[in-house]
N, CA, C and O atoms as CSV, one atom per row, in Angstrom:
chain,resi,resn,atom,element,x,y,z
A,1,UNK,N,N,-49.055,132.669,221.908
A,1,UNK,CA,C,-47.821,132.608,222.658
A,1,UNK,C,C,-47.956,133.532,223.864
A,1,UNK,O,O,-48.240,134.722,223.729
A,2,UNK,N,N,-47.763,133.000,224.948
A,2,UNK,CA,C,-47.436,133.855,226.280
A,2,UNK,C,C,-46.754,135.018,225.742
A,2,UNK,O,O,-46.102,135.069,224.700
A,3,UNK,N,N,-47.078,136.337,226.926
A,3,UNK,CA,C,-46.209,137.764,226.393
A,3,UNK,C,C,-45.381,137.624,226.981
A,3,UNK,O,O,-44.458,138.296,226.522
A,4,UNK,N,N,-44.960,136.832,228.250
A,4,UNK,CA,C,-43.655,136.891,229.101
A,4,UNK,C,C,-42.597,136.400,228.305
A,4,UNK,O,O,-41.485,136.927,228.272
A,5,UNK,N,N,-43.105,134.859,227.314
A,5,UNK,CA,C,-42.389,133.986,226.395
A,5,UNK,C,C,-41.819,134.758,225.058
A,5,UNK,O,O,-40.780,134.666,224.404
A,6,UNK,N,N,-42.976,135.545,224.978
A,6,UNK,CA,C,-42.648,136.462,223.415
A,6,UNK,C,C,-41.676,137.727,223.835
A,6,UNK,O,O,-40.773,137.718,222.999
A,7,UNK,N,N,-41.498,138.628,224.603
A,7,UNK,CA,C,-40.853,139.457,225.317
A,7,UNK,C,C,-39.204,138.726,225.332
A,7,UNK,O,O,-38.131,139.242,225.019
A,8,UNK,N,N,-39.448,137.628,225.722
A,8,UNK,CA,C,-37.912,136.668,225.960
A,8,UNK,C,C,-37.637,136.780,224.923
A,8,UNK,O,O,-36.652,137.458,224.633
A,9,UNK,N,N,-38.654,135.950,223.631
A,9,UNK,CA,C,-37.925,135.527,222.472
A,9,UNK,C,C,-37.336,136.653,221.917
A,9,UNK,O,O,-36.158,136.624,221.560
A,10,UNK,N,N,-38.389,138.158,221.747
A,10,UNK,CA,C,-37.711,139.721,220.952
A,10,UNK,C,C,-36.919,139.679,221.590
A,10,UNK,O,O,-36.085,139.341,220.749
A,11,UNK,N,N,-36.280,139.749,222.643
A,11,UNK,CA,C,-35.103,139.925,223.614
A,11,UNK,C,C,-33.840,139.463,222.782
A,11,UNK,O,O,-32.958,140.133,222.243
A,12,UNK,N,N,-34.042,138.106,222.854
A,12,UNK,CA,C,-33.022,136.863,222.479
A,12,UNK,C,C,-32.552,136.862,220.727
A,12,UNK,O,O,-31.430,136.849,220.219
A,13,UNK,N,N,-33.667,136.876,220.218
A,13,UNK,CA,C,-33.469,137.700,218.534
A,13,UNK,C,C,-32.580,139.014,218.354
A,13,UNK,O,O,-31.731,139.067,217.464
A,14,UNK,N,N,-32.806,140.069,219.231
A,14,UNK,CA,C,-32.485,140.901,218.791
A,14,UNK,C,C,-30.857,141.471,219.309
A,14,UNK,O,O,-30.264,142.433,218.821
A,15,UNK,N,N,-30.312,140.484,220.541
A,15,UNK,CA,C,-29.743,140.169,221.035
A,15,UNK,C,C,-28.549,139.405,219.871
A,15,UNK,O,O,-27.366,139.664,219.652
A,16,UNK,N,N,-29.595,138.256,219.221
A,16,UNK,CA,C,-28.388,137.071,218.192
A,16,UNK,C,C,-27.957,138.291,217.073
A,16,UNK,O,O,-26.824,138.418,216.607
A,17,UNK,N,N,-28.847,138.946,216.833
A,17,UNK,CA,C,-28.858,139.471,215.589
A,17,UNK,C,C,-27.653,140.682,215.518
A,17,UNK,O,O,-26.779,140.605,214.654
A,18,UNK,N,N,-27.684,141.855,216.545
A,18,UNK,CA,C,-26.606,142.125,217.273
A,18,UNK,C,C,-25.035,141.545,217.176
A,18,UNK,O,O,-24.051,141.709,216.455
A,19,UNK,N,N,-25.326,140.954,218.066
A,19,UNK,CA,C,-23.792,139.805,217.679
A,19,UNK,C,C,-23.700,139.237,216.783
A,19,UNK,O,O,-22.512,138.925,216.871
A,20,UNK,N,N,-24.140,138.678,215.633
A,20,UNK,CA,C,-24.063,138.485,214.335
A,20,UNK,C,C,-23.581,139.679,213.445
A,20,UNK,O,O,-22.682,139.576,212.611
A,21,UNK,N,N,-24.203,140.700,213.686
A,21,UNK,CA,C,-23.821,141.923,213.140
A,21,UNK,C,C,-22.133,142.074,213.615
A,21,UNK,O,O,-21.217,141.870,212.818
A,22,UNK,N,N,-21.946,142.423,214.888
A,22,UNK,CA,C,-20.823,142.148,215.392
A,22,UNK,C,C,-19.746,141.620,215.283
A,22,UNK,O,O,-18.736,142.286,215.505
A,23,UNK,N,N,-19.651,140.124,214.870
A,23,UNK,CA,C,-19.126,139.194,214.367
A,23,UNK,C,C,-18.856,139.368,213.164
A,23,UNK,O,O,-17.758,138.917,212.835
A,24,UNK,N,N,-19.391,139.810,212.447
A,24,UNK,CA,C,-19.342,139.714,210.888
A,24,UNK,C,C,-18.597,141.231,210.759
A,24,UNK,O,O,-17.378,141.263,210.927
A,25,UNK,N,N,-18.981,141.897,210.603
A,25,UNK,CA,C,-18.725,143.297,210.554
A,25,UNK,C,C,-17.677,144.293,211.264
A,25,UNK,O,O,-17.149,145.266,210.726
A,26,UNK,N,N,-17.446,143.742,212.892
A,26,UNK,CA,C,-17.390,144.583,213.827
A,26,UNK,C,C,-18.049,145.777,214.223
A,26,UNK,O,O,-19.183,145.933,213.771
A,27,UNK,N,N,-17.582,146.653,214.970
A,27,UNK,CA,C,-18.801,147.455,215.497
A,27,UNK,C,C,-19.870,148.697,214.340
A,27,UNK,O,O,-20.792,149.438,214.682
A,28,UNK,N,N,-19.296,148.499,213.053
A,28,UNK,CA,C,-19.929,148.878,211.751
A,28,UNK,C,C,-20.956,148.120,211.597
A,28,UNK,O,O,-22.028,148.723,211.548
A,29,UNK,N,N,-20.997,146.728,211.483
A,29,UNK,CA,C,-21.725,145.666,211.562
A,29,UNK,C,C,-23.405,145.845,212.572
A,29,UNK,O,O,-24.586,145.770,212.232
A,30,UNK,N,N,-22.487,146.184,214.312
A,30,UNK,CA,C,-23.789,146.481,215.141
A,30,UNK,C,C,-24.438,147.845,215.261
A,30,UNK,O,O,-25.525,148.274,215.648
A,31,UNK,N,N,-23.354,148.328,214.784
A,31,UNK,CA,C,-24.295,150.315,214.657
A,31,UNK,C,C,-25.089,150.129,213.545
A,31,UNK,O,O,-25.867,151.073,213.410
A,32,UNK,N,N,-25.250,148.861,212.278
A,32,UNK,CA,C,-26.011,148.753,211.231
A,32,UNK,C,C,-27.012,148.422,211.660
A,32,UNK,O,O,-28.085,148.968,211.404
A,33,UNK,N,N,-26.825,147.302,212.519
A,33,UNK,CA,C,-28.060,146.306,213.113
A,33,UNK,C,C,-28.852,147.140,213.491
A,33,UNK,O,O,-29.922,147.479,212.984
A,34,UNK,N,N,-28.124,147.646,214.792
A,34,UNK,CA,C,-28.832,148.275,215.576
A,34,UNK,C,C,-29.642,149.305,215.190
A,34,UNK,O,O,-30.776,149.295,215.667
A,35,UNK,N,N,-29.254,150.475,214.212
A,35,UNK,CA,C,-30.162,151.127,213.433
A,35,UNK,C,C,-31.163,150.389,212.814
A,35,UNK,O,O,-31.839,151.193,212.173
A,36,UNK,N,N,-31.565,149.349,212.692
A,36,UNK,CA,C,-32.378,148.784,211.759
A,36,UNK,C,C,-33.283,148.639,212.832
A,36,UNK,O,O,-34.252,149.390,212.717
A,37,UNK,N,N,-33.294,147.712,214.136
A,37,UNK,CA,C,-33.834,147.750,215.322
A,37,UNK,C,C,-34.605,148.782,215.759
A,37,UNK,O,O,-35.834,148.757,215.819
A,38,UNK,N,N,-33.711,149.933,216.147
A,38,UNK,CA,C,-34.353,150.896,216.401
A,38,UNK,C,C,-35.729,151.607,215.142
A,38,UNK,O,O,-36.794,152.160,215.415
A,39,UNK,N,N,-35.208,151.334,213.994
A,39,UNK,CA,C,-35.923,151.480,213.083
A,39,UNK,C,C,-37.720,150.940,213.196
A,39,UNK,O,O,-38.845,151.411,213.034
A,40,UNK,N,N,-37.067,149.686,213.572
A,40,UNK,CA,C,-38.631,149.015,213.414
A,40,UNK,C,C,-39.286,149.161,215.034
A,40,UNK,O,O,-40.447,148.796,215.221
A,41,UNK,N,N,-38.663,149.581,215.897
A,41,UNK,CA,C,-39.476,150.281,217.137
A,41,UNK,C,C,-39.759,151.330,216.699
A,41,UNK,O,O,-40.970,151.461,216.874
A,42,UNK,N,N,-39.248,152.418,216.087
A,42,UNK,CA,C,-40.185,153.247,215.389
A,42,UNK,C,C,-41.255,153.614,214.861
A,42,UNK,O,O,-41.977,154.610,214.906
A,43,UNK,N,N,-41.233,152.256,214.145
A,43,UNK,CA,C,-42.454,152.282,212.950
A,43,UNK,C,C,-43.417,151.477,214.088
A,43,UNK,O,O,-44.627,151.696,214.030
A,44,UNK,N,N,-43.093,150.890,214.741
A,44,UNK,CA,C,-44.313,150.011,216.002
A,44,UNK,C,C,-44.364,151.231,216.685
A,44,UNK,O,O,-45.594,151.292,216.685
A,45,UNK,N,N,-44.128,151.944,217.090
A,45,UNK,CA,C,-44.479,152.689,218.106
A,45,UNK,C,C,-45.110,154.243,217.532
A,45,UNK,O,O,-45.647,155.030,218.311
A,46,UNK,N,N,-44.966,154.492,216.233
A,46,UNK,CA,C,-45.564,155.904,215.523
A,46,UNK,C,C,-47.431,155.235,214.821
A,46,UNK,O,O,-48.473,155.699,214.358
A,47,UNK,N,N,-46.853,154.000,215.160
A,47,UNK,CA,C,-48.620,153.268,214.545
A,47,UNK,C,C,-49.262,153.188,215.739
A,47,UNK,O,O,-50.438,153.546,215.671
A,48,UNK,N,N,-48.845,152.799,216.930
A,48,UNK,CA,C,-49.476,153.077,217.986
A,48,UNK,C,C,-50.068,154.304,218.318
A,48,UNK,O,O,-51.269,154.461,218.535
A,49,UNK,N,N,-48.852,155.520,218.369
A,49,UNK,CA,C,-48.968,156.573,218.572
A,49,UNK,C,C,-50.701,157.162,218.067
A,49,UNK,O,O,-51.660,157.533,218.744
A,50,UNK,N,N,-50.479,157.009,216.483
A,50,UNK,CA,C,-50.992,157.563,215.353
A,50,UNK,C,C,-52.878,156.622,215.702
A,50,UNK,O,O,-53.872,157.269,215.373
A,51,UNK,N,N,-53.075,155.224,216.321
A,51,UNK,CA,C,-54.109,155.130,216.254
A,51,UNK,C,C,-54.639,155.726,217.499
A,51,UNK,O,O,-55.802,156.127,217.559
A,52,UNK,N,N,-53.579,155.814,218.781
A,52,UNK,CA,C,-54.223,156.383,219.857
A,52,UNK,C,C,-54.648,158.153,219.544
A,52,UNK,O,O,-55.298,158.903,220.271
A,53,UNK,N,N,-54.177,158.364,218.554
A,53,UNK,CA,C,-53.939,159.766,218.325
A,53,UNK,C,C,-55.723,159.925,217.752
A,53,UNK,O,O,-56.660,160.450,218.355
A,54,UNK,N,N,-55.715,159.552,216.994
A,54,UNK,CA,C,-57.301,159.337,216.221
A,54,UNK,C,C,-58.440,158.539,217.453
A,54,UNK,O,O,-59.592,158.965,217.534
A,55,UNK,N,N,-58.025,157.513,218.246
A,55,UNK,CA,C,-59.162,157.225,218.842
A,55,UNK,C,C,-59.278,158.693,220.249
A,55,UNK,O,O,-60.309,158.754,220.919
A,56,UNK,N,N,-58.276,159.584,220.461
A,56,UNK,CA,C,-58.468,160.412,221.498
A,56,UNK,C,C,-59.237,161.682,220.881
A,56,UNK,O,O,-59.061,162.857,221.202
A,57,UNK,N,N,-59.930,161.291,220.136
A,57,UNK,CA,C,-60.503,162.435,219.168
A,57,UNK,C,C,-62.192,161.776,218.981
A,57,UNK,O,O,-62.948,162.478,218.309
A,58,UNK,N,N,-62.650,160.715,219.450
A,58,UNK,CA,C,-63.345,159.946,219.315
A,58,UNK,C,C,-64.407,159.908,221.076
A,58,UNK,O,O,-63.780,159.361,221.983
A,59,UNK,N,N,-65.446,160.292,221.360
A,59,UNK,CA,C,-65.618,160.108,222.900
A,59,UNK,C,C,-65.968,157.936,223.122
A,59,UNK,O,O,-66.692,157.075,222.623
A,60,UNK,N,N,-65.352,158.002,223.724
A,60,UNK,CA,C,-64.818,157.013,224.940
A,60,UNK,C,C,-66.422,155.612,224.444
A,60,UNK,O,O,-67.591,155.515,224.818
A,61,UNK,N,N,-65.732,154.990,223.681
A,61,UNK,CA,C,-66.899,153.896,223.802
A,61,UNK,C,C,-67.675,153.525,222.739
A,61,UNK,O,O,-68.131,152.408,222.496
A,62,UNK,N,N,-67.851,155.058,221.811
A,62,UNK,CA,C,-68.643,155.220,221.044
A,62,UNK,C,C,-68.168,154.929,219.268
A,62,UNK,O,O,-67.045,155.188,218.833
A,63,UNK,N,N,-69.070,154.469,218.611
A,63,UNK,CA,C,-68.655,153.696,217.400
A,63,UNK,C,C,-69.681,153.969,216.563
A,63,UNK,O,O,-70.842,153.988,216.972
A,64,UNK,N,N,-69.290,154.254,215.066
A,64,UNK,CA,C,-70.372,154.672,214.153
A,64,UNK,C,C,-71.495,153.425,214.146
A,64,UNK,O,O,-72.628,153.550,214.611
A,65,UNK,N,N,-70.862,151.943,213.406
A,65,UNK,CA,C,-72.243,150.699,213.701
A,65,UNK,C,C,-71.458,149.908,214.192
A,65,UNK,O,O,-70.291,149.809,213.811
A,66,UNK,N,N,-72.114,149.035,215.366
A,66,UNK,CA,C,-72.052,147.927,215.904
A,66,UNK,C,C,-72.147,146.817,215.223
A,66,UNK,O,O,-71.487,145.870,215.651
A,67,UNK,N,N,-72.882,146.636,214.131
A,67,UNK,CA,C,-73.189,145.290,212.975
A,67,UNK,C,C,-71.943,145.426,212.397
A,67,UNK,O,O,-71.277,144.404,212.558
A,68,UNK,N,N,-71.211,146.543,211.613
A,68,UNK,CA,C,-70.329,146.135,210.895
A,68,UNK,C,C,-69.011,145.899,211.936
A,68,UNK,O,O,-68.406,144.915,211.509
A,69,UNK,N,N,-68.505,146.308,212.855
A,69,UNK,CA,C,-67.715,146.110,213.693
A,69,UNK,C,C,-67.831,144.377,214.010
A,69,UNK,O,O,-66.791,143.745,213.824
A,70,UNK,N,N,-68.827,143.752,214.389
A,70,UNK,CA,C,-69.301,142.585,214.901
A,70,UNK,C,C,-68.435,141.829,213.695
A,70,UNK,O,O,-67.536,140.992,213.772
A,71,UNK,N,N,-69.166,142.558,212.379
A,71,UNK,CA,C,-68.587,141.926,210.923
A,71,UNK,C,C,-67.305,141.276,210.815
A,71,UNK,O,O,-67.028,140.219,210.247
A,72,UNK,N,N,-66.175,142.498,211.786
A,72,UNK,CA,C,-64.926,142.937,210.843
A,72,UNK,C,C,-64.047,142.040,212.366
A,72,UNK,O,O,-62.841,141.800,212.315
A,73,UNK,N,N,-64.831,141.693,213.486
A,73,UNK,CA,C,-64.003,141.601,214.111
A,73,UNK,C,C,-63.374,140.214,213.941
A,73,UNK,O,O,-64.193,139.454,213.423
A,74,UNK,N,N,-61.857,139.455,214.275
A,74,UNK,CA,C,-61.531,138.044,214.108
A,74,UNK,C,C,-60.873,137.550,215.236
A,74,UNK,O,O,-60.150,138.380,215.787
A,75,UNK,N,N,-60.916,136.397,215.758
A,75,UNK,CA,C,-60.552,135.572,217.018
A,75,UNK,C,C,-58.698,136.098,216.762
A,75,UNK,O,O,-58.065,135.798,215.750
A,76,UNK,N,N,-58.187,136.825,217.812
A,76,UNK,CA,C,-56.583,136.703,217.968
A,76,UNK,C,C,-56.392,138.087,217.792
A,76,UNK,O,O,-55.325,138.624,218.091
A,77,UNK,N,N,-57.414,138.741,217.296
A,77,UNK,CA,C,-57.120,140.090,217.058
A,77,UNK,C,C,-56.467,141.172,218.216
A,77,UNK,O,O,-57.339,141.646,218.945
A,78,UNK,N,N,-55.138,141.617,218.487
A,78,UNK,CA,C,-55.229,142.617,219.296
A,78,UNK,C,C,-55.449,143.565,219.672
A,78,UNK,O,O,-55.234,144.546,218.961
A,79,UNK,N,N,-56.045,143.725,221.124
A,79,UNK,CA,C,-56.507,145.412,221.490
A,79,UNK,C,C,-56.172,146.341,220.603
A,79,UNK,O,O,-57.055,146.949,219.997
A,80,UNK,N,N,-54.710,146.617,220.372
A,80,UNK,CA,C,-54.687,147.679,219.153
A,80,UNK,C,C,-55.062,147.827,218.134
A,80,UNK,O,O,-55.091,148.936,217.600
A,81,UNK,N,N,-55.520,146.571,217.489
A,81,UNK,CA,C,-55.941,146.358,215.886
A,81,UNK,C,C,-57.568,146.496,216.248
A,81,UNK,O,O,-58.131,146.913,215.236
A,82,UNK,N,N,-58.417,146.314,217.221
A,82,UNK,CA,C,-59.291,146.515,217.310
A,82,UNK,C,C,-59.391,148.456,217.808
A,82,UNK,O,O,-60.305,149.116,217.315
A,83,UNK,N,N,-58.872,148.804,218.302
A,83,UNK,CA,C,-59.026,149.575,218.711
A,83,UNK,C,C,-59.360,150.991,217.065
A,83,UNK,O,O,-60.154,151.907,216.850
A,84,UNK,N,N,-57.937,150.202,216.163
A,84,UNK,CA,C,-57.896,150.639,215.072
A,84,UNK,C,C,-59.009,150.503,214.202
A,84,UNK,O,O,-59.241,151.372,213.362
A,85,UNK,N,N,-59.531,149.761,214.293
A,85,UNK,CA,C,-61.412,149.277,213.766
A,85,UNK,C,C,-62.506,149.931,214.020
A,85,UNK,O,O,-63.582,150.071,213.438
A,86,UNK,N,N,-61.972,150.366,215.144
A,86,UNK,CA,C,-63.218,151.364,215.873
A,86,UNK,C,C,-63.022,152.711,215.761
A,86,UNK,O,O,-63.839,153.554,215.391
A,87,UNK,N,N,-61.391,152.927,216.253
A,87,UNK,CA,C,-61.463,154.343,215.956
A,87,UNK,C,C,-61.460,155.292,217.673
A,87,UNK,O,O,-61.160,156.459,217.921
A,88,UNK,N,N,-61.929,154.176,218.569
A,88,UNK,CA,C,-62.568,154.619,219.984
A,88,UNK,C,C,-61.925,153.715,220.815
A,88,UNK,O,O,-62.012,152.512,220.572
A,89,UNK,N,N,-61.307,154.119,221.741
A,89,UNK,CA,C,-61.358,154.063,223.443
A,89,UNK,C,C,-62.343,153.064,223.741
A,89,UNK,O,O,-63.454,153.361,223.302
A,90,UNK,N,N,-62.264,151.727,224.489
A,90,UNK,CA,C,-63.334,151.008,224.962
A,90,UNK,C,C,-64.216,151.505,225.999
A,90,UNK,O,O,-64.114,152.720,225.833
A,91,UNK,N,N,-64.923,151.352,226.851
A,91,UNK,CA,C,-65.549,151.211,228.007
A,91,UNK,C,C,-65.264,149.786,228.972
A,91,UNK,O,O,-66.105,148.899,229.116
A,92,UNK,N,N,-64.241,149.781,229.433
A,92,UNK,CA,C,-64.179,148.588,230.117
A,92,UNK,C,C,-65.322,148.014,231.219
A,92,UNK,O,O,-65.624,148.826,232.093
A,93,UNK,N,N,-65.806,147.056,231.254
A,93,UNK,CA,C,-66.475,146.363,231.493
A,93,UNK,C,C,-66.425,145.214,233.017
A,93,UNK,O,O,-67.243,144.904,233.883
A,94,UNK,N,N,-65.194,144.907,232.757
A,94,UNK,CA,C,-64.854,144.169,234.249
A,94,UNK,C,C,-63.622,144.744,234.834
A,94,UNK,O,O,-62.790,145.327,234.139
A,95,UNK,N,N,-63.518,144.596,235.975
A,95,UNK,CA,C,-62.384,145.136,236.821
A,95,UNK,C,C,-60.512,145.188,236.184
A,95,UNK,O,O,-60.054,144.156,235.694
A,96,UNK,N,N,-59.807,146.201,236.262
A,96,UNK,CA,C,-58.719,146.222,236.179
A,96,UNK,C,C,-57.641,145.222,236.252
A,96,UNK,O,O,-57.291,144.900,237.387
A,97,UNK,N,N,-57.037,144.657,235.226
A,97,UNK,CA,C,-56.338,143.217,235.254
A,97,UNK,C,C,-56.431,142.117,236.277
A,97,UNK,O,O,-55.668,141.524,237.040
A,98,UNK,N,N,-57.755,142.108,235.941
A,98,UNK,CA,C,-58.341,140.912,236.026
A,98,UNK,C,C,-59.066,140.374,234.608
A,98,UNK,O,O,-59.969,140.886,233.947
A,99,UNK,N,N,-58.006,138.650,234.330
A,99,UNK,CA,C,-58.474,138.044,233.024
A,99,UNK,C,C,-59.649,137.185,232.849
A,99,UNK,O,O,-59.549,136.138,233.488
A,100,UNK,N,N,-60.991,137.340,232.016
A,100,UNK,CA,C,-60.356,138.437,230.559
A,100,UNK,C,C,-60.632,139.517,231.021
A,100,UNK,O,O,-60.851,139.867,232.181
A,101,UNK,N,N,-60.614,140.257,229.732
A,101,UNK,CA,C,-60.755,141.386,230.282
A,101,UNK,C,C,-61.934,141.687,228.907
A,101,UNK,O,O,-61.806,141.385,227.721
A,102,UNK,N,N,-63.033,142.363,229.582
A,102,UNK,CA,C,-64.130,142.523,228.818
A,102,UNK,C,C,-64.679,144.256,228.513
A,102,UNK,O,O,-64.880,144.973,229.493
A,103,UNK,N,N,-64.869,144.768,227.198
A,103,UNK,CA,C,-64.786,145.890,226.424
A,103,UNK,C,C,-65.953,146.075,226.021
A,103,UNK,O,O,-66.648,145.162,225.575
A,104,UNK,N,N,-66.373,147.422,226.133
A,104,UNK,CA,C,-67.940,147.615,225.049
A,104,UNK,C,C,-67.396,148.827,224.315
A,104,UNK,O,O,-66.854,149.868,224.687
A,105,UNK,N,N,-67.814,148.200,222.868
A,105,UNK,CA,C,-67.680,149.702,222.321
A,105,UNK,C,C,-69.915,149.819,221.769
A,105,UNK,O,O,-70.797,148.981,221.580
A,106,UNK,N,N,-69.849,151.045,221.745
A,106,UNK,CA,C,-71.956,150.974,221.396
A,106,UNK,C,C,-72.252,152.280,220.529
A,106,UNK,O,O,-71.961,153.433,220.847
A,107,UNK,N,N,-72.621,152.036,219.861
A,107,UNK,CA,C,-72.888,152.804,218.575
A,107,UNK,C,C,-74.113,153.625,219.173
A,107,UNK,O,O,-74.621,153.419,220.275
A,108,UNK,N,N,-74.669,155.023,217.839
A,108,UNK,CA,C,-75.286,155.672,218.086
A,108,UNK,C,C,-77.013,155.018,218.182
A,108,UNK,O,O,-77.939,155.677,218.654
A,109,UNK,N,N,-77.123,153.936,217.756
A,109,UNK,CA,C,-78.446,153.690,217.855
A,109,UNK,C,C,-78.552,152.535,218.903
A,109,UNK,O,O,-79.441,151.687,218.982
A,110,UNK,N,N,-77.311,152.714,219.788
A,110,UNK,CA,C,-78.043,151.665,221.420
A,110,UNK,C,C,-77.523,150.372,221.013
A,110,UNK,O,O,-77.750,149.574,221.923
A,111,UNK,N,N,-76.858,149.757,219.937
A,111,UNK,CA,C,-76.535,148.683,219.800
A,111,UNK,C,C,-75.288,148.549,220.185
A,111,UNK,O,O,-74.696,149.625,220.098
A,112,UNK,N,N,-74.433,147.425,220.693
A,112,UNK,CA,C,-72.977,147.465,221.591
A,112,UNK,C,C,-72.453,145.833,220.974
A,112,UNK,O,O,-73.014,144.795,220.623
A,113,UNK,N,N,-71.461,146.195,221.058
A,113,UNK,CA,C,-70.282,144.934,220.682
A,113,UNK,C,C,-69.479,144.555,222.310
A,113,UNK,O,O,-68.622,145.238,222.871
A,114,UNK,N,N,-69.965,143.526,222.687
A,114,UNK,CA,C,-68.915,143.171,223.731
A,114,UNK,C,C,-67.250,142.506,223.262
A,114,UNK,O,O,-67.137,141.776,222.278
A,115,UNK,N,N,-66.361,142.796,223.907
A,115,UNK,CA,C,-65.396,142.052,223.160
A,115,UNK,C,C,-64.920,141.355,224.749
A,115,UNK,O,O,-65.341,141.713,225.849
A,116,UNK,N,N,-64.231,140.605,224.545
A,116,UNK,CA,C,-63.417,139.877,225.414
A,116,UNK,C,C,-61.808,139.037,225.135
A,116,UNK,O,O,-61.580,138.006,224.503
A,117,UNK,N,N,-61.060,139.766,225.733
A,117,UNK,CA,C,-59.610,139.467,225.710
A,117,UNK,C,C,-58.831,139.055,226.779
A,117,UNK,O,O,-58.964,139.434,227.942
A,118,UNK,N,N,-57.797,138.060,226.240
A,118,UNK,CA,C,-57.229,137.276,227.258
A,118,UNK,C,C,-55.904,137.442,226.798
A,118,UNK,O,O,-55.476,137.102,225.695
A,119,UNK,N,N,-55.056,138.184,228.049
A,119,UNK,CA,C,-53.725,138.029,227.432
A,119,UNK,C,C,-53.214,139.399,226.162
A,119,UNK,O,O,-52.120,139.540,225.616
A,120,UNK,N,N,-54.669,140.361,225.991
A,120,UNK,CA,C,-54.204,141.348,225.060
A,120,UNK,C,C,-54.865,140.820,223.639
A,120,UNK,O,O,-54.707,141.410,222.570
A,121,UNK,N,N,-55.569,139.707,223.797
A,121,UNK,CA,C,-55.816,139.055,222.207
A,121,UNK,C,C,-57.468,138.941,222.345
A,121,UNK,O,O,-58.051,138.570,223.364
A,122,UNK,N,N,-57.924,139.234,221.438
A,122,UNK,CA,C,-59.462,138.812,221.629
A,122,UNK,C,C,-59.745,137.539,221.413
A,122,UNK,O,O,-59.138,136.906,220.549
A,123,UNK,N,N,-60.764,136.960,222.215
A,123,UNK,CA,C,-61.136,136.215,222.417
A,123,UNK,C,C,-62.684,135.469,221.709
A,123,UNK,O,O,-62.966,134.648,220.837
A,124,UNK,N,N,-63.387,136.320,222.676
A,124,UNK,CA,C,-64.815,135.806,221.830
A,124,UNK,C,C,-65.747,137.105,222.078
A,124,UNK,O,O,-65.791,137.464,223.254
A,125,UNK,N,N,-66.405,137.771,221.266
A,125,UNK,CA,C,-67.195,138.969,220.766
A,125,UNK,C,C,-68.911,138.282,220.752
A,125,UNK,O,O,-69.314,137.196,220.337
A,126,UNK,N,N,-69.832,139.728,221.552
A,126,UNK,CA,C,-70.886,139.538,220.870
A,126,UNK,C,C,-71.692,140.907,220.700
A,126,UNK,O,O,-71.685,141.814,221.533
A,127,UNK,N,N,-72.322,140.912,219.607
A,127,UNK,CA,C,-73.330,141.532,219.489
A,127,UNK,C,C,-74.440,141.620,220.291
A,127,UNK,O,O,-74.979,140.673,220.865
A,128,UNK,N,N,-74.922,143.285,220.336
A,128,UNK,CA,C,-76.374,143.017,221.167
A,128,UNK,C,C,-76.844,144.078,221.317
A,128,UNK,O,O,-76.316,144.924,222.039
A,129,UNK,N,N,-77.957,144.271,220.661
A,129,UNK,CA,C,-78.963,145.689,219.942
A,129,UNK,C,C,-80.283,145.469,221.596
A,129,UNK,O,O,-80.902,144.631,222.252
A,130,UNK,N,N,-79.955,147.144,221.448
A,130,UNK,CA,C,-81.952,147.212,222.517
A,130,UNK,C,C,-82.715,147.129,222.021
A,130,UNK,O,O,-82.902,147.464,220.852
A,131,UNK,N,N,-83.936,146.292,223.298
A,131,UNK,CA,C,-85.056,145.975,222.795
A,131,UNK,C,C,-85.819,146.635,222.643
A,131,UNK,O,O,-85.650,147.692,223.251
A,132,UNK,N,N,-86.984,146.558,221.893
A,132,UNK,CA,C,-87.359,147.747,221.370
A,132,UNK,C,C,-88.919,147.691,221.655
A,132,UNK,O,O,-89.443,146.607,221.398
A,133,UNK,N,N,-89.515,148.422,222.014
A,133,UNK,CA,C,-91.126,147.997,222.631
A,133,UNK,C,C,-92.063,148.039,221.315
A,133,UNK,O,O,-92.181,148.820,220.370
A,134,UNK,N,N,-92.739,146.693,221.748
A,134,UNK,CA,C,-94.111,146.426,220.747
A,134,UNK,C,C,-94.952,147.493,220.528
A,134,UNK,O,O,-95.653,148.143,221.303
A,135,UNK,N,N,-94.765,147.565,219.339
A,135,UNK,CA,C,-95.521,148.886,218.739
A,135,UNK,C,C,-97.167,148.223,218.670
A,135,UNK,O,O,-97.612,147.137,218.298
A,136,UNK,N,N,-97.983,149.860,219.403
A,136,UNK,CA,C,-99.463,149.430,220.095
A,136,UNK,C,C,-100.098,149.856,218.384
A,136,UNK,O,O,-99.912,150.709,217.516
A,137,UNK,N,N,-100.958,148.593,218.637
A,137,UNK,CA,C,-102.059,148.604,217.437
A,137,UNK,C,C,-103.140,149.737,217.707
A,137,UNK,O,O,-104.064,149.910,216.912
């Protein structure tokens, strides 16, 4: 779903829900609602908080393995839930909102996960380890 479309719809929900409260209740009704609302921006916004809190503790890019990350990652996943996977801050990759938008996170042994997101959602991921020189006989 578009974020402009989804932004409308939380809008418009939380809006009916409100006046339903309202309606039913009177203004007991929307000081209920509305606490509940505010409630769950809470809890969205202390999980945000709490993973940016842990990846700013993390230097910028860097990820214990690249294989299992590659593993864990799934098509739709958002920046934040990935971010939560890693633990780390990306390294952005292509220019400033401009879509997609493409991420490396690269582990300690040179191997890197590209990710790519459109819209805030991942898209399509790849793996990709350095090459490693032919060992002389």
């Amino acid at each position: 779903m578009h974020s402009g479309l989804k932004s409308v719809l939380i809008v418009a929900v939380i809006t009916l829900v409100l006046t339903t409260g309202y309606v039913n209740q009177g203004w007991t009704g929307f000081f209920a609602v509305f606490g509940v609302v505010v409630f769950f921006f809470l809890l969205h916004f202390t999980k945000v908080m709490r993973v940016l809190r842990i990846a700013a503790n993390t230097p910028k890019g860097v990820i214990s393995s690249a294989v299992m990350l590659n593993a864990r990652l799934r098509p739709g996943m958002s920046m934040l839930q990935v971010v939560q996977q890693t633990r780390s801050l990306s390294v952005p990759q292509s220019p400033l909102d401009v879509q997609p938008e493409i991420h490396r996170w690269t582990d300690l042994g040179g191997a890197w996960v590209d990710c790519q997101f459109v819209n805030g959602k991942l898209v399509v991921w790849s793996l990709g380890r350095p090459e490693t020189e032919a060992e002389a006989p």
